[in-house]
TISE-549724 format. One record per residue: x, y, z of N, C-alpha, C in turn. Coordinates in pm, whole numbers, plus 50000, padded with zeros to 5 digits. Layout:
<sites>
- nx | ny | nz | cax | cay | caz | cx | cy | cz
- X | Y | Z | X | Y | Z | X | Y | Z;
...
</sites>
This chain:
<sites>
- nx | ny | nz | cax | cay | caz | cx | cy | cz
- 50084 | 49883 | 50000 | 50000 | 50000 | 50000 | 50088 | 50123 | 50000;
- 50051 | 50228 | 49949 | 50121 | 50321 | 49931 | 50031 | 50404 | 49979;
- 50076 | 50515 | 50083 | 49983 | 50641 | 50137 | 49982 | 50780 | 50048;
- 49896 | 50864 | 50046 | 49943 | 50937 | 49958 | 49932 | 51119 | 50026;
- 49953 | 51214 | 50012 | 49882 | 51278 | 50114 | 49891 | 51418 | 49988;
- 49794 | 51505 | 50060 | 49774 | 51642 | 49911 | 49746 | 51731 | 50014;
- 49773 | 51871 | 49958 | 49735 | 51999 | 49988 | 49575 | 52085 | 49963;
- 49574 | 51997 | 49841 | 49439 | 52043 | 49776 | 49400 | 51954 | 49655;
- 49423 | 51823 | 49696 | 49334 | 51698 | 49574 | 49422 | 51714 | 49456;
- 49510 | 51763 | 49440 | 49523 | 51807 | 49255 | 49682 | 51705 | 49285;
- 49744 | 51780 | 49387 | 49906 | 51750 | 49372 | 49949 | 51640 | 49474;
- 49963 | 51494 | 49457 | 50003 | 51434 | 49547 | 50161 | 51393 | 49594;
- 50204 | 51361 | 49717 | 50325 | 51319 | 49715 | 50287 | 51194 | 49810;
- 50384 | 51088 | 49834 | 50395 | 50969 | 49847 | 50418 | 50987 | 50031;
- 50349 | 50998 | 50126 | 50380 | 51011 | 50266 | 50408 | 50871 | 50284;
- 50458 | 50737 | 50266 | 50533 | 50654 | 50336 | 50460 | 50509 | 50261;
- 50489 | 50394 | 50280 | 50422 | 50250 | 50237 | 50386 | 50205 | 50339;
- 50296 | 50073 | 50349 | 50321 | 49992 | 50416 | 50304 | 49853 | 50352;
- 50372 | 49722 | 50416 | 50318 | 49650 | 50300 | 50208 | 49572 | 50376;
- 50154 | 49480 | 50222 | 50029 | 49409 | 50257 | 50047 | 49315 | 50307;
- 49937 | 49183 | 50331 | 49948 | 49059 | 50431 | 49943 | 48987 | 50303;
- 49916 | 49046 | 50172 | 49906 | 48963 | 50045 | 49753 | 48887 | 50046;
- 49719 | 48788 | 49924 | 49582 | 48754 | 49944 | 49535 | 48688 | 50042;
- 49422 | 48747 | 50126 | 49361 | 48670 | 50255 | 49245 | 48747 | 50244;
- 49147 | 48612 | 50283 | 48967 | 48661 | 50319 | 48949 | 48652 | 50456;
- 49085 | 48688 | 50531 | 49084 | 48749 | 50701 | 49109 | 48874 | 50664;
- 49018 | 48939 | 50778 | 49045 | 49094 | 50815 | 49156 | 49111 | 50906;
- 49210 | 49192 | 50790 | 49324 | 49244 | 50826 | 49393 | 49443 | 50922;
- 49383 | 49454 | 50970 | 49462 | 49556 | 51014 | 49639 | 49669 | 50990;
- 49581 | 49732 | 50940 | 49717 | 49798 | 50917 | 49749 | 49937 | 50986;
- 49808 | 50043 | 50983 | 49850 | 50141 | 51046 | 49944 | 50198 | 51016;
- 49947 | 50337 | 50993 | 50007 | 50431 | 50929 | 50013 | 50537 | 51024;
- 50136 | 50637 | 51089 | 50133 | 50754 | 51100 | 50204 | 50873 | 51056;
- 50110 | 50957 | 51015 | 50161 | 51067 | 50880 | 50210 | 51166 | 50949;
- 50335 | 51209 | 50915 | 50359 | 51391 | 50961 | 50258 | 51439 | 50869;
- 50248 | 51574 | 51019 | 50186 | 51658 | 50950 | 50201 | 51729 | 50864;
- 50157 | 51796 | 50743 | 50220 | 51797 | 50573 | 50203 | 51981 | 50576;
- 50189 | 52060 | 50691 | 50224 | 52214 | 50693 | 50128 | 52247 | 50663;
- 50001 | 52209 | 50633 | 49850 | 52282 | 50577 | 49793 | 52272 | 50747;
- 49677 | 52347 | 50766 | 49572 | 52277 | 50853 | 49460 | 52184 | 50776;
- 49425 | 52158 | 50669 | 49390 | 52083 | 50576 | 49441 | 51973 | 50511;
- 49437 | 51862 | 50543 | 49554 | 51758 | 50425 | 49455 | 51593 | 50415;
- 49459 | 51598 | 50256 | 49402 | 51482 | 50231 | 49483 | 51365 | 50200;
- 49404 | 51283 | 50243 | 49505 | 51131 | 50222 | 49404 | 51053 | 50114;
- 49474 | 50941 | 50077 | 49435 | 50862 | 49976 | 49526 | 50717 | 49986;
- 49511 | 50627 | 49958 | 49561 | 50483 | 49987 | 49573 | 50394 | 49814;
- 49679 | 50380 | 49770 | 49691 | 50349 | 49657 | 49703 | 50197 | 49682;
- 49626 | 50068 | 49618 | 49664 | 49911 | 49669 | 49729 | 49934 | 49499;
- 49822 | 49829 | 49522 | 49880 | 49797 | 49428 | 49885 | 49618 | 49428;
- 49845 | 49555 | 49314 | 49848 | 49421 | 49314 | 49974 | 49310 | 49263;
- 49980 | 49216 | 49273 | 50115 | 49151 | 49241 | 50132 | 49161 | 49067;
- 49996 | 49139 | 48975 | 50065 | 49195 | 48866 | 50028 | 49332 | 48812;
- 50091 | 49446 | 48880 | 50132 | 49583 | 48896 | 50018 | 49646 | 48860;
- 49896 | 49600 | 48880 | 49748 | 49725 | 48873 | 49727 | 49796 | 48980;
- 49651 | 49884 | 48980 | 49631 | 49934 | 49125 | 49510 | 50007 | 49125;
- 49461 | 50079 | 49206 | 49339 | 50133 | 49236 | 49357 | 50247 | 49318;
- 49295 | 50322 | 49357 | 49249 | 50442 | 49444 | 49145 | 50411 | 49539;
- 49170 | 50459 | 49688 | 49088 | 50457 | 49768 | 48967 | 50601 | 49765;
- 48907 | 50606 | 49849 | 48819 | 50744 | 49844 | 48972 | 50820 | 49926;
- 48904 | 50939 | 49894 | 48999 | 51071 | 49962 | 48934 | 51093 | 50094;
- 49024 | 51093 | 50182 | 48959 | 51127 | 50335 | 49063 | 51297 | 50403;
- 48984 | 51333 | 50481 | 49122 | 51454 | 50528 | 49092 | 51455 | 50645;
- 49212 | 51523 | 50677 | 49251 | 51565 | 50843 | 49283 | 51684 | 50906;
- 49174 | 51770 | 50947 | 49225 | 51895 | 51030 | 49283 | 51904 | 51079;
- 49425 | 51944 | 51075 | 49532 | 51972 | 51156 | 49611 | 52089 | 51249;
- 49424 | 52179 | 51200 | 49455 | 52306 | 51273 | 49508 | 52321 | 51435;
- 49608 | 52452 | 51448 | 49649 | 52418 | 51633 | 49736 | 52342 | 51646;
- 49805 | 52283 | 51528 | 49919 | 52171 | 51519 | 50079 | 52234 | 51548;
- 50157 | 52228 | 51640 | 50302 | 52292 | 51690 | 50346 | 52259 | 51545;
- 50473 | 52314 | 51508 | 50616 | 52293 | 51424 | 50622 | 52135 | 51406;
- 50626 | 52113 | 51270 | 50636 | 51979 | 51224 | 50751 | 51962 | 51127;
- 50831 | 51868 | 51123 | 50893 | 51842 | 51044 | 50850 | 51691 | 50984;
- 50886 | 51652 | 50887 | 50849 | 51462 | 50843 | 50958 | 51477 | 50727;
- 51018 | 51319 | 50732 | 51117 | 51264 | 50553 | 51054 | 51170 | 50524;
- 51032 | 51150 | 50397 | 50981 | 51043 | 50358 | 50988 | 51055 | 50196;
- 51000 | 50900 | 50131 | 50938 | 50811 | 50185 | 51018 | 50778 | 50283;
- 51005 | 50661 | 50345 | 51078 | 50625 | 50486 | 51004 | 50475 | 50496;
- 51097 | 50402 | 50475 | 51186 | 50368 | 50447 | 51195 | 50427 | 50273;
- 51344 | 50473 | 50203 | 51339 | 50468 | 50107 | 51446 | 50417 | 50012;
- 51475 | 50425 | 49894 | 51586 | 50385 | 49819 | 51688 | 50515 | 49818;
- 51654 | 50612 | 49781 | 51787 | 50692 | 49757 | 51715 | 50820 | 49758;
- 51582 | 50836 | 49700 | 51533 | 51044 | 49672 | 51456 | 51027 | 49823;
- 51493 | 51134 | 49897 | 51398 | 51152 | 49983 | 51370 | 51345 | 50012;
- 51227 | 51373 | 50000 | 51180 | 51467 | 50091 | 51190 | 51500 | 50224;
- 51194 | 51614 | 50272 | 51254 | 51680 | 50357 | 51109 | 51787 | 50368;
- 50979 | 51774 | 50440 | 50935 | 51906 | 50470 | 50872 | 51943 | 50592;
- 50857 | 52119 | 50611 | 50814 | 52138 | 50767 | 50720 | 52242 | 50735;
- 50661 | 52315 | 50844 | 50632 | 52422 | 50796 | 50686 | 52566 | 50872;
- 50806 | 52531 | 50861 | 50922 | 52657 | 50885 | 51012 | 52623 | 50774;
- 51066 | 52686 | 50803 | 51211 | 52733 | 50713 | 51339 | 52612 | 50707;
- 51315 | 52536 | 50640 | 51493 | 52470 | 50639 | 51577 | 52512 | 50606;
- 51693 | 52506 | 50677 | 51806 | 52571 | 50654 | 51957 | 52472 | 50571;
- 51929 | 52336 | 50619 | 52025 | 52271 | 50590 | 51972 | 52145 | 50622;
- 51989 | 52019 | 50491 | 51981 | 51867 | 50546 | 52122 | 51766 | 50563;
- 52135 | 51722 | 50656 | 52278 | 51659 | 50676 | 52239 | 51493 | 50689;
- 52280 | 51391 | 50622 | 52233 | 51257 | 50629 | 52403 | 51172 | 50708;
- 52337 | 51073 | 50838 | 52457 | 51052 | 50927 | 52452 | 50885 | 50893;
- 52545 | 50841 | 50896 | 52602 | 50704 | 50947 | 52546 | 50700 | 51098;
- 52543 | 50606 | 51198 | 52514 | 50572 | 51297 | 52639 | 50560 | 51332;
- 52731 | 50532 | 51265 | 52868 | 50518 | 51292 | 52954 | 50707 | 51309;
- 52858 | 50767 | 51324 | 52897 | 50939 | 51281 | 52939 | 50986 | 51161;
- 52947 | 50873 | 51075 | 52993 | 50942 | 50920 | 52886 | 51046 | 50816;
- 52957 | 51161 | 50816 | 52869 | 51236 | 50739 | 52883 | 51207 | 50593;
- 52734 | 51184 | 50537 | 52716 | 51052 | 50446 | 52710 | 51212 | 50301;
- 52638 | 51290 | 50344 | 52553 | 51400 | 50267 | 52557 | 51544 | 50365;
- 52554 | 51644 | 50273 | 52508 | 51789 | 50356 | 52415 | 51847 | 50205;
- 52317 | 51902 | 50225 | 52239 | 51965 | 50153 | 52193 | 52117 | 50230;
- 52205 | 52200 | 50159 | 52216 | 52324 | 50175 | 52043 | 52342 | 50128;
- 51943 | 52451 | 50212 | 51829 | 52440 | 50180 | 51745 | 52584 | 50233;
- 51648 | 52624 | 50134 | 51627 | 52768 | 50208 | 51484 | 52777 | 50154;
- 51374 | 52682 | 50212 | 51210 | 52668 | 50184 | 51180 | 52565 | 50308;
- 51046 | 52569 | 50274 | 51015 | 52433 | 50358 | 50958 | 52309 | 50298;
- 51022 | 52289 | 50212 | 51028 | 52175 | 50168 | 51174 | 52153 | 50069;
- 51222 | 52021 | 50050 | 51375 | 52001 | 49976 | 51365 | 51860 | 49940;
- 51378 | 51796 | 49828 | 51402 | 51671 | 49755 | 51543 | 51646 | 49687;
- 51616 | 51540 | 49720 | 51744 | 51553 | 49665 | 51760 | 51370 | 49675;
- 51891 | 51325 | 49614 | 51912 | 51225 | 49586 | 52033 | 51190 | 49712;
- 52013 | 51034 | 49782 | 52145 | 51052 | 49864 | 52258 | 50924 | 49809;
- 52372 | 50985 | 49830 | 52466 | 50906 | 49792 | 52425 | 50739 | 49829;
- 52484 | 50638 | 49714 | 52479 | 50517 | 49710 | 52546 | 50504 | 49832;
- 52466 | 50443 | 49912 | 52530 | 50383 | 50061 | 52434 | 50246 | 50089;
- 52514 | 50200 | 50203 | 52467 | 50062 | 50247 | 52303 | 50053 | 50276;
- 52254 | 49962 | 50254 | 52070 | 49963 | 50309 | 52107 | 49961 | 50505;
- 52017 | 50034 | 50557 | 52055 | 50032 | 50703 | 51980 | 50174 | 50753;
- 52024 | 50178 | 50859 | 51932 | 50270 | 50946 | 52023 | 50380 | 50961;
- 51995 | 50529 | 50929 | 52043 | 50649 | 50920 | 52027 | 50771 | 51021;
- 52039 | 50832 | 51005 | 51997 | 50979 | 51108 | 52006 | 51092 | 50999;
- 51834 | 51196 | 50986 | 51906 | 51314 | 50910 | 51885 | 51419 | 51043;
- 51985 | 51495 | 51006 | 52025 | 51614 | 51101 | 51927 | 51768 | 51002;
- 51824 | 51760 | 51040 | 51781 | 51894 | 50961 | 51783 | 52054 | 51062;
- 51844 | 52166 | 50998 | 51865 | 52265 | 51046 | 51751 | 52349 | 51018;
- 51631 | 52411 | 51129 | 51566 | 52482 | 51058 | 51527 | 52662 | 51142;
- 51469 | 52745 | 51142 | 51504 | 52861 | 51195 | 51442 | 52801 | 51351;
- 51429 | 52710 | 51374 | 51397 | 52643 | 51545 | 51512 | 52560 | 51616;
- 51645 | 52569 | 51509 | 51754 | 52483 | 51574 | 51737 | 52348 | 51503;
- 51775 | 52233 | 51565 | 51790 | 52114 | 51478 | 51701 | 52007 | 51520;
- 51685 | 51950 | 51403 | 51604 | 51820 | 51425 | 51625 | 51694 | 51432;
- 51621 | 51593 | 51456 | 51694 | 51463 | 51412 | 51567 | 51374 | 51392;
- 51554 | 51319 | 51253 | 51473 | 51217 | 51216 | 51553 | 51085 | 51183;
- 51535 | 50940 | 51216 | 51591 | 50816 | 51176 | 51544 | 50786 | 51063;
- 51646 | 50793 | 50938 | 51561 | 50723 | 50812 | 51645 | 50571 | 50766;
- 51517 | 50471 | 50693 | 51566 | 50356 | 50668 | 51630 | 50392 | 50510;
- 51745 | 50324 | 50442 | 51756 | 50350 | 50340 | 51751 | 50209 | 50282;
- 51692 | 50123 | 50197 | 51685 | 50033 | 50143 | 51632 | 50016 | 50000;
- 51643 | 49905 | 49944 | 51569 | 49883 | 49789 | 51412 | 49914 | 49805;
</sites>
């Protein structure tokens, strides 16, 4: 399943996967939690995708998020290599870490939102260091196929 999340129905971006249990006529349960995407308004949508590559659209549902503090979210998450970066302040800078402290990436950034590609590195568990006019953030991202 792929989540999808919009500003206003027209423009979607990909807020995160999860995968399926595959074919079963048991009810199943799944769970998703979305950063908040900087609107007080944000619609979601649920894309199934099947084993030979069709897919479908769920209905559009949304979420008032008015009254919501400073958010940051990366995603996708887990991902292969492009990942988003957005808040709804100001980024200043994205830095991607080794767990081992190796600085993997620095991306220089001045919106609130940033998409960039990260260097071919091992599949494994990361840290990005994002700088934004509130000081720094630290999100754990997975990087894998």
């Amino acid at each position: 399943f792929t989540i999808e999340e919009s500003d206003n129905t027209i423009d979607w971006n990909v807020a995160g996967t999860v995968d399926g249990f595959g074919n079963s006529s048991d009810l199943r349960h799944y769970e998703f939690i979305a950063g908040n995407s900087g609107s007080s308004l944000t619609y979601f949508r649920l894309k199934q995708t099947s084993f030979d590559g069709s897919s479908e659209y769920s209905e559009i549902i949304s979420s008032d998020c008015e009254g919501m503090e400073n958010f940051l979210t990366v995603y996708p998450n887990p991902s292969s290599r492009e990942i988003t970066v957005k808040a709804n302040i100001q980024i200043k800078e994205v830095s991607i870490w080794s767990l081992s402290g190796e600085l993997l990436c620095n991306q220089p950034a001045n919106g609130t939102k940033i998409t960039f590609n990260l260097p071919e590195v091992c599949e494994g568990l990361y840290t990005a260091r994002i700088l934004t006019t509130n000081g720094y953030e630290y999100k754990k991202i997975v990087l894998g196929n």
